[in-house]
C-alpha positions as CSV (number, residue, x, y, z in Angstrom):
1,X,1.5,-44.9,-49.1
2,X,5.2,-45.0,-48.1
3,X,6.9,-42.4,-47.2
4,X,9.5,-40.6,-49.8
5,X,12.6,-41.8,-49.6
6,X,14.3,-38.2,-50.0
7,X,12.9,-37.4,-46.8
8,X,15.4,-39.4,-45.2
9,X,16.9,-36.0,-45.5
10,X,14.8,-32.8,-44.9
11,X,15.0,-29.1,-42.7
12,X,15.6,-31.0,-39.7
13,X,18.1,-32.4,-41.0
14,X,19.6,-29.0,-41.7
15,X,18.7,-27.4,-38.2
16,X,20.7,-31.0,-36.5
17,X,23.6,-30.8,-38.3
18,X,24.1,-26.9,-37.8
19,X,23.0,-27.7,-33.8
20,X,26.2,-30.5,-33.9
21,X,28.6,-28.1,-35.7
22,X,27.8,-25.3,-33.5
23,X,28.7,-27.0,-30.5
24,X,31.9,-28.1,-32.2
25,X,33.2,-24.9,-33.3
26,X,32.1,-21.4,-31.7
27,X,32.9,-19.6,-34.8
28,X,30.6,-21.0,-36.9
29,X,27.4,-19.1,-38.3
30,X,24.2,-21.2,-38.0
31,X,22.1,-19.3,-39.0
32,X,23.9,-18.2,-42.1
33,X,24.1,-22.0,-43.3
34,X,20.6,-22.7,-42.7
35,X,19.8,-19.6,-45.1
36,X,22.2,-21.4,-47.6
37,X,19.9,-24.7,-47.2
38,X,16.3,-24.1,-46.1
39,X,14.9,-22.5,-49.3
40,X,15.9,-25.2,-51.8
41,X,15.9,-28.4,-49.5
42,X,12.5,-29.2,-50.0
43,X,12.8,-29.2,-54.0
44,X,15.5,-31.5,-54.0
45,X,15.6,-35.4,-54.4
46,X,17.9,-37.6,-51.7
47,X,20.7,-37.5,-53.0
48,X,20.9,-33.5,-53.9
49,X,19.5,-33.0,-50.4
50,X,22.5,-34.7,-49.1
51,X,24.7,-32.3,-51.2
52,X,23.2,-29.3,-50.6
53,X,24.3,-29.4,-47.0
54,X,28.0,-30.2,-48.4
55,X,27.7,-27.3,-50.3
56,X,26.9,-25.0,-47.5
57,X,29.6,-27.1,-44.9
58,X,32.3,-26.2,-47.7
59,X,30.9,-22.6,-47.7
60,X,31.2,-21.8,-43.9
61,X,33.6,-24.8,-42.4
62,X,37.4,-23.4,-42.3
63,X,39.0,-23.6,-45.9
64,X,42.0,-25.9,-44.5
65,X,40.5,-29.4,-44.5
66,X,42.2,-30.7,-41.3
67,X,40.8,-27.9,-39.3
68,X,37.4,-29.2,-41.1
69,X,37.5,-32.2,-40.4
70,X,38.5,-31.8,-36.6
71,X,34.8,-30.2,-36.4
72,X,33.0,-33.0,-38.4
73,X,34.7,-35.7,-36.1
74,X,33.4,-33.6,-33.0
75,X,30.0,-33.9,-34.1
76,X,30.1,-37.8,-34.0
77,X,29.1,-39.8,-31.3
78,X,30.9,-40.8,-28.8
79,X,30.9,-42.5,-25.5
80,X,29.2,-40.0,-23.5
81,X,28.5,-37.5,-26.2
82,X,25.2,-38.0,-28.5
83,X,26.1,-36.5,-32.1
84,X,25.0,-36.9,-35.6
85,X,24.0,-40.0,-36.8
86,X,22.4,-41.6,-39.8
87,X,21.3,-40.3,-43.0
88,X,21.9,-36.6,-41.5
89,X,26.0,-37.9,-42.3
90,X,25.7,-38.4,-46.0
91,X,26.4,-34.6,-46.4
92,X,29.8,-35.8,-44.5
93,X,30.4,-38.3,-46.7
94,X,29.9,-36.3,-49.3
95,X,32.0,-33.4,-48.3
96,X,34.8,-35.3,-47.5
97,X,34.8,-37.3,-50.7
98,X,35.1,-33.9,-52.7
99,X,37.0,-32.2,-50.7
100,X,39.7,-34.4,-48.6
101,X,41.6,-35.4,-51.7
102,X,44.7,-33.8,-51.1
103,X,44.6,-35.2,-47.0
104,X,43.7,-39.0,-48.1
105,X,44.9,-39.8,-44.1
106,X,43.2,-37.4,-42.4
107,X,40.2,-38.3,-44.5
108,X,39.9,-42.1,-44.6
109,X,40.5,-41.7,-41.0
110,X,37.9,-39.8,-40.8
111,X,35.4,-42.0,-42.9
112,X,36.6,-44.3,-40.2
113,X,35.4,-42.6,-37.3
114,X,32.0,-42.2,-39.4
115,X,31.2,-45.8,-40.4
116,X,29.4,-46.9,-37.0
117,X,27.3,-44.2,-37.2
118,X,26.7,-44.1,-41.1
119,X,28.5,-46.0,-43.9
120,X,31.1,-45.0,-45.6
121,X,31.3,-47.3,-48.6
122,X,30.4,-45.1,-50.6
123,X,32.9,-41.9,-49.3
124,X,36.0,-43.9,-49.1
125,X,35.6,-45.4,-53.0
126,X,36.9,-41.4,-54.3
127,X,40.1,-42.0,-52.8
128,X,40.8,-45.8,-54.0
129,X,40.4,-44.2,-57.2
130,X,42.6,-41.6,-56.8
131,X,45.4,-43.2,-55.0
132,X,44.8,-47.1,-55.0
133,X,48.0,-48.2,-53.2
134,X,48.3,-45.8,-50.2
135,X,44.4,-46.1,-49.6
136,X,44.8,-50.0,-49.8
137,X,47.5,-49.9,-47.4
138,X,45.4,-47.8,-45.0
139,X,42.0,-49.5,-45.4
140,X,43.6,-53.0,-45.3
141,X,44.5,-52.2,-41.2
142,X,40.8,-51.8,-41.1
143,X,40.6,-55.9,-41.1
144,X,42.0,-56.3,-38.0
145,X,39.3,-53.4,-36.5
146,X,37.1,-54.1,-32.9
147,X,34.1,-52.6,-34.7
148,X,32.5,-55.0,-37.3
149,X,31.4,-51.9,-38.9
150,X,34.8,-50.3,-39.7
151,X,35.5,-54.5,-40.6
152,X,33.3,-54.3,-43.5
153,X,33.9,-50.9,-44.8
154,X,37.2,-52.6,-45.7
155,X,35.8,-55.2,-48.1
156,X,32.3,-53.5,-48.6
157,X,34.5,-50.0,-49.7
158,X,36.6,-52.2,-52.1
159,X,34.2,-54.0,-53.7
160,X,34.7,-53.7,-57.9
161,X,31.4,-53.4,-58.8
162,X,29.3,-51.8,-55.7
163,X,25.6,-51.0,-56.9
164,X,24.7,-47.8,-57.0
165,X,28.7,-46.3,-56.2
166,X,31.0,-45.1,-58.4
167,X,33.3,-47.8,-60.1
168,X,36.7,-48.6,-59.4
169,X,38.1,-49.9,-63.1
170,X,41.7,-50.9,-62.0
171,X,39.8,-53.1,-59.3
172,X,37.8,-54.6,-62.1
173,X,40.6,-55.0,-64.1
174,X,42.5,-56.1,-61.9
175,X,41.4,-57.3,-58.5
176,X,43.9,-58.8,-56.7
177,X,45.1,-56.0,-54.3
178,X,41.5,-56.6,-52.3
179,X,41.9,-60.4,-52.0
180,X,44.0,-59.9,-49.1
181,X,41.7,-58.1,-47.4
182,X,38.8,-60.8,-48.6
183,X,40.8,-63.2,-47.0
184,X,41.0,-61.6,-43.7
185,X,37.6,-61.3,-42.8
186,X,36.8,-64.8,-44.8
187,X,35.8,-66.4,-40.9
188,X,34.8,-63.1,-39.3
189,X,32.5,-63.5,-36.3
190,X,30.1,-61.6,-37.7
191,X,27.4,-62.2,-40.4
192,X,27.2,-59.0,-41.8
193,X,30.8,-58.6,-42.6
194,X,30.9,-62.1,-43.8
195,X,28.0,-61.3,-46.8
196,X,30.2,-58.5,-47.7
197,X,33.1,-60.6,-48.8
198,X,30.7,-63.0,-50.5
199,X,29.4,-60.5,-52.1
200,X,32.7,-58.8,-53.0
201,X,33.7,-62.3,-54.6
202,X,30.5,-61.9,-56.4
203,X,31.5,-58.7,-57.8
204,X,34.8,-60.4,-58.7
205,X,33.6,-63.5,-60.2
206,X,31.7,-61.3,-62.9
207,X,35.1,-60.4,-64.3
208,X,37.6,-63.1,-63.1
209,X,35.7,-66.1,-63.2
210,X,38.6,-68.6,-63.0
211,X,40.1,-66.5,-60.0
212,X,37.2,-66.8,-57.7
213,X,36.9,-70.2,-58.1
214,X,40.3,-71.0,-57.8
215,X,39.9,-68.9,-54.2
216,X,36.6,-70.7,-53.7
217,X,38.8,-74.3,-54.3
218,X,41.8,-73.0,-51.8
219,X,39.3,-71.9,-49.3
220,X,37.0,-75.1,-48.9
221,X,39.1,-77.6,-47.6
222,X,38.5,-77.7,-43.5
223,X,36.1,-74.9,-44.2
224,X,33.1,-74.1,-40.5
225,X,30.0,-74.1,-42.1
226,X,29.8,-70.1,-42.1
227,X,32.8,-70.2,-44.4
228,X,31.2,-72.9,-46.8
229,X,27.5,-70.6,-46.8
230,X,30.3,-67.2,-47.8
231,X,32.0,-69.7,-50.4
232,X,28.4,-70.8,-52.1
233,X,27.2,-67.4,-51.8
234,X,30.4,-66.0,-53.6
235,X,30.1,-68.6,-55.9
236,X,26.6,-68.5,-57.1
237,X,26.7,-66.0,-60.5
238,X,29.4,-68.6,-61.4
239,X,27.3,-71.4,-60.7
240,X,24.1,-70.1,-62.4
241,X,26.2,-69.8,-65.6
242,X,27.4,-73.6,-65.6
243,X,31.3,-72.3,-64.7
244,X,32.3,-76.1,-64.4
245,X,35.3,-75.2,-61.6
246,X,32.6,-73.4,-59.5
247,X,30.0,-76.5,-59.5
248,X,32.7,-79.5,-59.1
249,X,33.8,-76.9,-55.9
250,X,30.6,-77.6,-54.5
251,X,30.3,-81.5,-55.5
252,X,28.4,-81.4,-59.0
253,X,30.4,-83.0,-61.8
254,X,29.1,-83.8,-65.1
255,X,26.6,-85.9,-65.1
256,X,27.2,-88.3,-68.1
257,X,25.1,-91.1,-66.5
258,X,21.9,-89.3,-65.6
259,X,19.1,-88.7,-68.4
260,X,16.7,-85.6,-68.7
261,X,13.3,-85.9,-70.1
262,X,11.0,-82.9,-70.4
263,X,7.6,-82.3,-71.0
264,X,5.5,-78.8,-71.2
265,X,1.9,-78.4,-69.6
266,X,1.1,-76.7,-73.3
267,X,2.8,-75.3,-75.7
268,X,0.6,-72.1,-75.7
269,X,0.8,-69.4,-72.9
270,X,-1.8,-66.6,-72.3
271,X,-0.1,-63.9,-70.8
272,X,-0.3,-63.7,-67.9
273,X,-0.3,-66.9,-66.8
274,X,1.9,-70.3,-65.9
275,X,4.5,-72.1,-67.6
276,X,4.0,-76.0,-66.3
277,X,6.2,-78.6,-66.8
278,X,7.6,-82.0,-65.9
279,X,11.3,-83.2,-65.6
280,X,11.6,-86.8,-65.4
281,X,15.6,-87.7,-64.5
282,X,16.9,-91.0,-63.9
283,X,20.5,-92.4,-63.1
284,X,21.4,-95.0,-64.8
285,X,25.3,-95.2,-63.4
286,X,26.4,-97.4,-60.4
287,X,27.2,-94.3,-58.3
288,X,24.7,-92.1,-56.7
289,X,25.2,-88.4,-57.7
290,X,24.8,-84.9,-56.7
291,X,22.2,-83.3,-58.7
292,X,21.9,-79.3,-59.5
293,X,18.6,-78.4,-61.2
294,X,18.3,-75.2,-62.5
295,X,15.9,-73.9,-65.5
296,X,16.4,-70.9,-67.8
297,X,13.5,-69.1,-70.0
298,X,14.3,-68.0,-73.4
299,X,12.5,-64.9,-73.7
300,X,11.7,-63.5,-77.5
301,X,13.8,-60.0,-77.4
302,X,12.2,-56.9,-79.5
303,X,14.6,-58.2,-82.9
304,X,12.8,-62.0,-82.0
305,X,16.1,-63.1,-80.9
306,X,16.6,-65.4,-77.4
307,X,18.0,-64.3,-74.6
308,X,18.1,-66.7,-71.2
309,X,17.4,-66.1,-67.8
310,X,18.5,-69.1,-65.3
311,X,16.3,-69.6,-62.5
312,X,17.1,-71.8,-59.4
313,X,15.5,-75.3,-59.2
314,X,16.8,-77.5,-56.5
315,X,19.5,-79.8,-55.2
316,X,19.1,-83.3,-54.7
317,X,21.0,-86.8,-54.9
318,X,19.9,-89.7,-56.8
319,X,20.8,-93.0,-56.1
320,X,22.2,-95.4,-58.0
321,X,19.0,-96.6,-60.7
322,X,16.8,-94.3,-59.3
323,X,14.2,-92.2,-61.1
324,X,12.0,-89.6,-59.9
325,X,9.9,-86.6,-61.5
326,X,9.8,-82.8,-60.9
327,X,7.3,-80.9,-61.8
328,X,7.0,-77.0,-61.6
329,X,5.4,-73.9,-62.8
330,X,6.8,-70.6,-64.0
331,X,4.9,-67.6,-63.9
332,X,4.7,-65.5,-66.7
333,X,3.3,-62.0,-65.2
334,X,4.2,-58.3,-66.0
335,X,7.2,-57.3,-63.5
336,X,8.7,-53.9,-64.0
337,X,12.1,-55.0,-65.0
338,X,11.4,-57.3,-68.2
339,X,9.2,-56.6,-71.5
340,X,7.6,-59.3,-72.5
341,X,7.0,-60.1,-76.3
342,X,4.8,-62.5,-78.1
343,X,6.0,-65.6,-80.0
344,X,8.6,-68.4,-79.2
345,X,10.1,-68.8,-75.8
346,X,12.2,-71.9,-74.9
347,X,12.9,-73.5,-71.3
348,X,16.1,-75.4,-70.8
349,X,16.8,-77.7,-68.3
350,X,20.2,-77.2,-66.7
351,X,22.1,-80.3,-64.5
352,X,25.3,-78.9,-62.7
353,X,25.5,-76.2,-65.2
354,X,25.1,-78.2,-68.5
355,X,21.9,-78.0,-71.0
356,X,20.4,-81.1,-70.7
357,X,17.0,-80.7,-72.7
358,X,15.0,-78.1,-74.2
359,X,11.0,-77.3,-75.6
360,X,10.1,-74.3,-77.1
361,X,6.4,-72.7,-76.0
362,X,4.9,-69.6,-77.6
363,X,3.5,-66.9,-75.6
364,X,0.2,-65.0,-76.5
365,X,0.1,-61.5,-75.5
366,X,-3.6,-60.8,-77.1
367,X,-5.6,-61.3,-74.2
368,X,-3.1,-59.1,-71.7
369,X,-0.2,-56.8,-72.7
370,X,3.1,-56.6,-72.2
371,X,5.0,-54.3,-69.9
């Protein structure tokens, strides 16, 4: 069995960081603050475990946050110098974001110092919220940064709608103060800041739809081929929902000239089990074309209403005349994130975005159930 992820964080944890602060300030009480942490740690989930160390840095750190943060930035690495590292620095993160308000520099500079060791995505967003233009103006420096680390936090921090952090709403709103940044690090050397951005155009795309694919248009032309994998992966919410602008980006048009015809397995599923069916296509234009086959499933909602989920099919070019079948199967099994109900179901077929043909099945949940 895997291991818990809250003990990422545990009593060692505790006994580390007091070690680091220790060393960085002789004033400091260790063992008071591990009295503070070591009777509750244990009973605490991840996250709470990370606080309850803030807690007990705010109680015995000085009360003025620059002479606080003086001694958290002498517990970090450096050359030379082994410090605290890893999940043992969320409780910096933490205490910074609650507590640095008032010193946004001294802070985001701070956060800055952490990121190698840590990141900081998640510390920095309290202060875009608070004080979006000065933080913007100090974080967009950050692009520029020898450490591909401190390079994402700049468009990793930013991003609208980062899972599992805190949202920004004036960046959902409105989301232009980032794209500078976005376009920055668009040809950074390396990967991992690259997917941020994608991902940050994700985020964007959610909301602005026309504005990312207007980016994704400005940004193709002459585009390496790490650009044009950033661009697609940016682009791909877009392109699941058929955004038209997104797909002709990437070379599919309407496809007035190409036919669809589908055909199920059965009309009858026993959960669990498959979903089979065949996709004859053929195009009957003079012109070959650049084919997008995707598939969505209908599934029957609690009220019996239809809701779709796309799924990716595949890429291909037909020729001119040229006629070829697909077939595929789609498993129906229980997964933790959907309830299944019994009755109709549809699949669609979906060429560059548009709904080309559609069969509704039914699904029989009497022989499993759903979950």
């Amino acid at each position: 069995m895997a291991e818990a992820l809250k003990n990422l964080i545990g009593a060692q944890t505790a006994r580390d960081t007091a070690d680091a602060v220790a060393r960085a300030w002789e004033a400091f009480d260790h063992a008071a603050f591990l009295s503070d942490i070591l009777p509750a740690i244990d009973r605490l989930e991840l996250m709470q475990r990370g606080q309850c160390i803030a807690d007990a840095l705010r109680r015995h750190l000085p009360v003025e946050f620059e002479e606080a943060a003086a001694i958290l930035q002498a517990c970090l690495p450096t050359q030379g110098r082994t410090g605290l590292s890893g999940w043992a620095l969320l409780s910096f993160n933490q205490y910074i974001a609650a507590h640095g308000r008032s010193h946004l520099e001294t802070a985001l500079r701070l956060l800055k110092a952490l990121t190698p060791h840590f990141t900081a995505e998640f510390g920095i967003r309290p202060f875009i919220a608070a004080d979006q233009a000065r933080a913007l103006a100090i974080i967009s420096q950050w692009v520029t940064d020898p450490d591909h680390h401190v390079r994402r936090l700049a468009s990793e921090g930013t991003r609208p709608r980062l899972p599992w952090a805190m949202s920004l709403p004036r960046l959902v709103r409105d989301p232009t103060p980032i794209l500078p940044v976005l376009e920055a690090l668009i040809d950074d050397a390396e990967d991992y800041v690259r997917r941020s951005v994608a991902n940050s155009l994700n985020d964007i795309g959610k909301d602005h739809p026309d504005l990312v694919a207007d980016f994704v248009e400005r940004h193709r032309q002459g585009a390496s081929k790490e650009r044009l994998w950033l661009l697609k992966h940016a682009s791909r919410t877009l392109v699941k929902k058929g955004h038209a602008k997104a797909l002709a980006n990437f070379g599919y048009e309407p496809l007035q000239d190409v036919t669809a015809v589908l055909e199920l397995g059965q009309g009858r599923i026993a959960f669990p089990g498959e979903l089979g069916f065949r996709i004859e296509l053929n195009n009957i234009g003079a012109s070959s074309r650049a084919v997008l086959l995707d598939y969505a499933i209908h599934h029957q909602k609690k009220d019996g209403s239809l809701i779709p989920k796309v799924f990716k099919g595949k890429s291909l070019t037909l020729a001119p005349g040229q006629n070829i079948i697909i077939e595929k199967r789609h498993s129906l099994r229980p997964i933790t994130t959907r309830v299944y109900h019994p009755g109709l179901h549809r699949l669609e077929i979906l060429l560059n975005g548009m709904s080309v043909a559609t069969s509704d099945f039914h699904l029989d949940l009497s022989q499993g159930e759903a979950t």
